[in-house]
N, C-alpha and C positions, 0 to 999 in steps of 0.2 A: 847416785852413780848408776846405779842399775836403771832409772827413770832415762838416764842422760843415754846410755848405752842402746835401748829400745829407739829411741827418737832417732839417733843414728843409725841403726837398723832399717828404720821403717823407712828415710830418706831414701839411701841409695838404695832401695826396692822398687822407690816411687821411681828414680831416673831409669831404672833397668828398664821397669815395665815402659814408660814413655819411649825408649829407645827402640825396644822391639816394636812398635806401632808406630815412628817414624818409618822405620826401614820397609815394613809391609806394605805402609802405604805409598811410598816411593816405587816399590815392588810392579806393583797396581798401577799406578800413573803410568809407569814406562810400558807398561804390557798393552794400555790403551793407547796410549800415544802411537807405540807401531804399529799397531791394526787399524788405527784410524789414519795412519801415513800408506798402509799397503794401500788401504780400500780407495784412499785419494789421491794417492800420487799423478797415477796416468793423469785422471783428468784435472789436477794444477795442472801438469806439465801441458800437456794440451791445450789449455786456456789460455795459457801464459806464448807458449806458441803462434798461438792464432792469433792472440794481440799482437806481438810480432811483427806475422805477417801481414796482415792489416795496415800496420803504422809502416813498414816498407812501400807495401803496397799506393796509399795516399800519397809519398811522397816521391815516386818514379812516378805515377802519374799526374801527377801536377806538370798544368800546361809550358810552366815555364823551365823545365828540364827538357823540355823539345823546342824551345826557341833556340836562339843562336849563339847561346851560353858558350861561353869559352873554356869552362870551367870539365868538362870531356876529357877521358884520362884511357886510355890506354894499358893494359893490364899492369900498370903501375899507379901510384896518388898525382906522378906528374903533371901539371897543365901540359896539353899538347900545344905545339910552337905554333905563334899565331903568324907564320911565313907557310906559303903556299906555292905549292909549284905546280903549271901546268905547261902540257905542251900538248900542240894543234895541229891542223891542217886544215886550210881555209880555200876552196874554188870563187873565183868570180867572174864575172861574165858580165861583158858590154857588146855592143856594134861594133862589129869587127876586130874585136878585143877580148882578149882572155888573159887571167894572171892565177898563179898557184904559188899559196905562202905555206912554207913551214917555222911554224916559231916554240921557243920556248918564253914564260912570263914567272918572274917570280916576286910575287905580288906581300906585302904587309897588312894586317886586316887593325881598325883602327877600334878603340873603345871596349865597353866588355861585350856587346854585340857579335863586331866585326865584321859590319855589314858593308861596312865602307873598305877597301883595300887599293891601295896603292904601291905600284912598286917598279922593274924595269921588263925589258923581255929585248930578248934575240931573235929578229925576223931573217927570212930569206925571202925575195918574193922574186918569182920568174914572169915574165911577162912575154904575151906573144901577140901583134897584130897584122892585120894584112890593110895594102893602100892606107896608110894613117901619114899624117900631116903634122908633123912637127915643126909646132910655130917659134918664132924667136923666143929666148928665152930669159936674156938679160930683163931686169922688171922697166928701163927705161925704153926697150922697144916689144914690150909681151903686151901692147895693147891690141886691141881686136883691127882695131884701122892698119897697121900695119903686115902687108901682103905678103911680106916676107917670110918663107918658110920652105923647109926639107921632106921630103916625099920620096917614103920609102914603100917599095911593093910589100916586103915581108920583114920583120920589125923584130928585133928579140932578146931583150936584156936580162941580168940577175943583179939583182943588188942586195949584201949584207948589210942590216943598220941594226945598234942598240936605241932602245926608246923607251917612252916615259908608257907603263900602262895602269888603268882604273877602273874599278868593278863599282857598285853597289847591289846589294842584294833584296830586290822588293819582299820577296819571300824566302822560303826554305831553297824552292828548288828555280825559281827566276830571276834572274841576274840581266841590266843593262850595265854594256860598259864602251870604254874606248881609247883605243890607244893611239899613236903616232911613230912614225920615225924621226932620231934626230940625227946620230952622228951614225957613215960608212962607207963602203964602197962598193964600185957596181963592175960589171965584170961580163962581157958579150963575145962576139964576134964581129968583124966589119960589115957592115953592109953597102952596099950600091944605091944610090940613088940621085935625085934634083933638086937642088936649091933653087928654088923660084923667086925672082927677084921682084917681075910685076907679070901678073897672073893675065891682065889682061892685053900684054903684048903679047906677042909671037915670037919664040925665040931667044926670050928672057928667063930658061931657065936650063942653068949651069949643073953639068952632072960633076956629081965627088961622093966621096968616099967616107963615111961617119961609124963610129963607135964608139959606145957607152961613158957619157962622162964620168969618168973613175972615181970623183971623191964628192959624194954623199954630204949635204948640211941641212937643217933646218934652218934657215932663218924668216918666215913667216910669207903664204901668198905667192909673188913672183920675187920674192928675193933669196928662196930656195934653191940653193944646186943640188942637180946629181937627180937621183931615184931615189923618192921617199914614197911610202905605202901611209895610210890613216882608215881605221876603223871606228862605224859606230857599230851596237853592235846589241843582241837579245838575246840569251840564251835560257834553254830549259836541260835543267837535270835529268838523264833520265834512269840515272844511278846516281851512287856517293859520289864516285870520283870520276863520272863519265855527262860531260855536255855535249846538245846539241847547239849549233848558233845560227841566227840571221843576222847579216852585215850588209851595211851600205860600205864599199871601199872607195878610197878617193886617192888613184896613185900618179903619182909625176914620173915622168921616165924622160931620160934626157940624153940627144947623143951631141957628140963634138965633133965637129967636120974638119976634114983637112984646110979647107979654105975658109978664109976670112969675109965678110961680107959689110953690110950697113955696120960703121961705126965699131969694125973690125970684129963684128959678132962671128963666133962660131959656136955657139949653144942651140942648140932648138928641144924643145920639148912638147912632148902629148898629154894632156891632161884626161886619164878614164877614170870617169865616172860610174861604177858597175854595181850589182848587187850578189852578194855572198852566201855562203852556205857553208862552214862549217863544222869539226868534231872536235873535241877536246879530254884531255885525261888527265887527272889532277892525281897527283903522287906526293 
């Protein structure tokens, strides 16, 4: 009994003492462990920072977050809309011809690109010439043999059209494009002038009174009424939202005469061919 009473004695002495030298050395570890976190902390954190910035780094500059990604947000996660809206003002200039367009275009950019855009725009184009020669205009007498034509000293119509317009983007900041007129109206003042019947008689040419044939169509070449404007066209960025352009224009202007003539024609039209220059701001 007494043999058995020692042996349990001596046990739970052995666990005491084991217990106080677990706890010390717990003690110990934790007292290292924070001074080896004070001494290192800053520089994990630092390390761990610059890795960071770094892997930020490499992936804002990689080339293809400056191409023409669509993917562009705006201090929100949103895609920004891939509709684009601009609006211009275009001078052009020919022999003895001048025209000034105000338009707005609101174009759709295609792919994940968007280099390609298509979409419509609202032109205005004034037109102003001196001495110009307005030949028939129906496409069964707009051929060049045909002498017949109106002759006006000072020339001067507006015409509103909706049309078709189209961009592509060579680069970042260079763009050709080209639009047309299709459907509208045109809108002037009367003018004075001669309907020439045969240029090379005497006295064959009848004076009357013409003004803007009012209702605007594409239908392709001489089968066109009214006053339609066509751009081709080059333009350089020279900000985000700000173009310069070079354009070739090619605009029809057309008046309607009080009197009737060859094959009871009363259309004659100008065809100027000019070269452009204008500015543009994308919103």
């Amino acid at each position: 009994m007494i043999f058995k009473n020692l042996i349990k004695k001596t046990v739970i002495t052995g666990f005491a003492s084991l217990g106080l030298i677990l706890v010390e050395s717990t003690s110990v570890l934790a007292q290292n462990y924070q001074n080896s976190f004070s001494a290192n902390s800053i520089t994990s954190f630092e390390k761990t920072n610059k890795l960071n910035t770094d892997f930020s780094k490499s992936i804002f500059q990689n080339s293809s977050f400056n191409s023409f990604s669509t993917k562009e947000t705006k201090d929100t996660d949103m895609e920004i809309s891939p509709w684009e809206k601009r609006i211009g003002i275009t001078g052009a200039f020919g022999e003895g011809a001048t025209s000034m367009t105000l338009g707005f275009s609101h174009l759709y950019g295609f792919g994940s690109s968007r280099r390609f855009k298509l979409g419509y725009g609202l032109r205005l184009s004034s037109f102003f010439g001196s001495d110009r020669k307005f030949t028939a205009a129906p496409p069964d007498l707009a051929s060049e043999d045909n002498p017949q034509s109106f002759i006006v000293e000072s020339s001067q119509t507006n015409a509103i059209n909706l049309g078709l317009y189209t961009d592509y983007s060579i680069t970042e900041n260079i763009l050709v494009g080209f639009n047309i007129d299709v459907v509208g109206f045109s809108f002037g003042g009367e003018k004075d002038g001669s309907v020439v019947i045969e240029p090379n008689l005497t006295g064959l040419a009848v004076p009357d009174t013409a003004k803007p044939t009012s209702f605007n169509l594409l239908l392709v070449g001489d089968n066109d009424i009214g006053t339609l404007n066509s751009e081709f066209w080059i333009g350089y960025r020279i900000a985000s939202n700000i173009m310069v352009r070079g354009a070739f224009s090619y605009l029809f202007t057309e008046y309607t005469t009080d009197g009737q003539y060859q094959d009871d024609n009363d259309r004659f039209r100008y065809k100027a061919a000019q070269g452009a220059i204008g500015v543009s701001y994308t919103f």
